[in-house]
N, C-alpha and C positions, 0 to 999 in steps of 0.2 A: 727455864723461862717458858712462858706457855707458846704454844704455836700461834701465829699471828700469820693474817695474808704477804705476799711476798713485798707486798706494796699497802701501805696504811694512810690515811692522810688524819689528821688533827688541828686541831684550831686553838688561838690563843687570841683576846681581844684584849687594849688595854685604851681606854679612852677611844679617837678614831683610829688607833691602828690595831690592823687584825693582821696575823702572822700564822703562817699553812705550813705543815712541817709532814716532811713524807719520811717514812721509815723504810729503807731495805735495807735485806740481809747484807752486810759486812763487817767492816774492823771498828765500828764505834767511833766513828770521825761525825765531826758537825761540819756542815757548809751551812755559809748565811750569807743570803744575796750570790749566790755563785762562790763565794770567801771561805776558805778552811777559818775557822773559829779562830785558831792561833793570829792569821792576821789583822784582827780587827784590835782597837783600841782597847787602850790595859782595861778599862770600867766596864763594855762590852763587852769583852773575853772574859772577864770574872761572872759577869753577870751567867751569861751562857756555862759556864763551868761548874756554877753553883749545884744544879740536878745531877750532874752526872758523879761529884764529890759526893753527894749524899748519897747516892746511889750504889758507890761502891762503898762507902763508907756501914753503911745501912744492910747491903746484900752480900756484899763482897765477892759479886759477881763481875766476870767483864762485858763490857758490850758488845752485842753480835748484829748492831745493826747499825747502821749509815743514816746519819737524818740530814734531810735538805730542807732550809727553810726560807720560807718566803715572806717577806714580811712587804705592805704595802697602808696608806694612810696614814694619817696623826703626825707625829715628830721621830724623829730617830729614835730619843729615849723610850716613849714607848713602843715603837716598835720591837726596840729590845726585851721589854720588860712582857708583852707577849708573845713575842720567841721562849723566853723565858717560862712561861706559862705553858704554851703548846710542848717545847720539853718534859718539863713536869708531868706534865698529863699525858703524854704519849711513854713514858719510863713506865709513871701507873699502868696507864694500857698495857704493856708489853708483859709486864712482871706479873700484873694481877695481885700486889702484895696491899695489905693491911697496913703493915710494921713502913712500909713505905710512905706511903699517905699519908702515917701519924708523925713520920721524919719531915717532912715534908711543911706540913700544916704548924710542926712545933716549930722548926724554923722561920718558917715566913707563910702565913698564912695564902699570901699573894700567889702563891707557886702557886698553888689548888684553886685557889677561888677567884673567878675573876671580878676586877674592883669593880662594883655595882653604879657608882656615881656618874653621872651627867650633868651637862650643861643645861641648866634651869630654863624655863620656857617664859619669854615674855607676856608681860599681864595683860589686857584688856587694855587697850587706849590708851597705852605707854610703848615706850621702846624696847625701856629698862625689864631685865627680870626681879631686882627686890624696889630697888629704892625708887619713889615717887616724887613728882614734881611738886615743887613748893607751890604753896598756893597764898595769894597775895591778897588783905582785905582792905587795904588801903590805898 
């Protein structure tokens, strides 16, 4: 793995929640919210476990570093889902791999990229962002 500082921070955004993940040197455990991974909910824990399955799946390396992640805004779910994200992209950072990325992107494009969508901005002299008010001729 390539040498990285002893301390690294990374970002994951998923709608309004953004999720900060620090990497140091140890045995490859995850904490989320102060929580080892193992005790969060089965759908959480899978989700989280997802990168680091590809990961040794993919390298067949083990992990030599500790991530703590913070997750704060939006809903729990995505919260997760950029934890999820900031994982992924902080494994890419560590590894520097290709054949990684392409594990990555072929499984779920999500891992890499973060979902670009937003909540549509109100029109002009409406409330609404698409649909308009009837207008009455009688």
């Amino acid at each position: 793995m390539a040498d990285i500082l002893l301390s690294r921070i990374m970002t994951g955004k998923r709608k309004e929640a953004v999720a900060k993940i620090r990497m140091k040197a140890g045995k490859g455990e995850v904490y989320y919210k102060g929580l080892p991974a193992n005790e969060l909910p089965l759908f959480h824990k899978l989700a989280l476990a997802e990168p680091l399955r590809i990961f040794q799946h993919e390298l067949g390396e083990d992990l030599r570093y500790d991530f703590y992640i913070r997750a704060s805004g939006g809903g729990k779910e995505a919260q997760i889902q950029a934890a999820r994200l900031a994982l992924a992209k902080a494994l890419i950072e560590i590894t520097g791999s290709e054949t990684l990325k392409k594990a990555f992107i072929a499984y779920d494009r999500n891992m890499v990229v973060p979902d670009a969508r937003r909540k549509e901005a109100s029109k002009p002299g409406d409330s609404a962002p698409r649909a308009k008010r009837q207008k009455s001729y009688r």
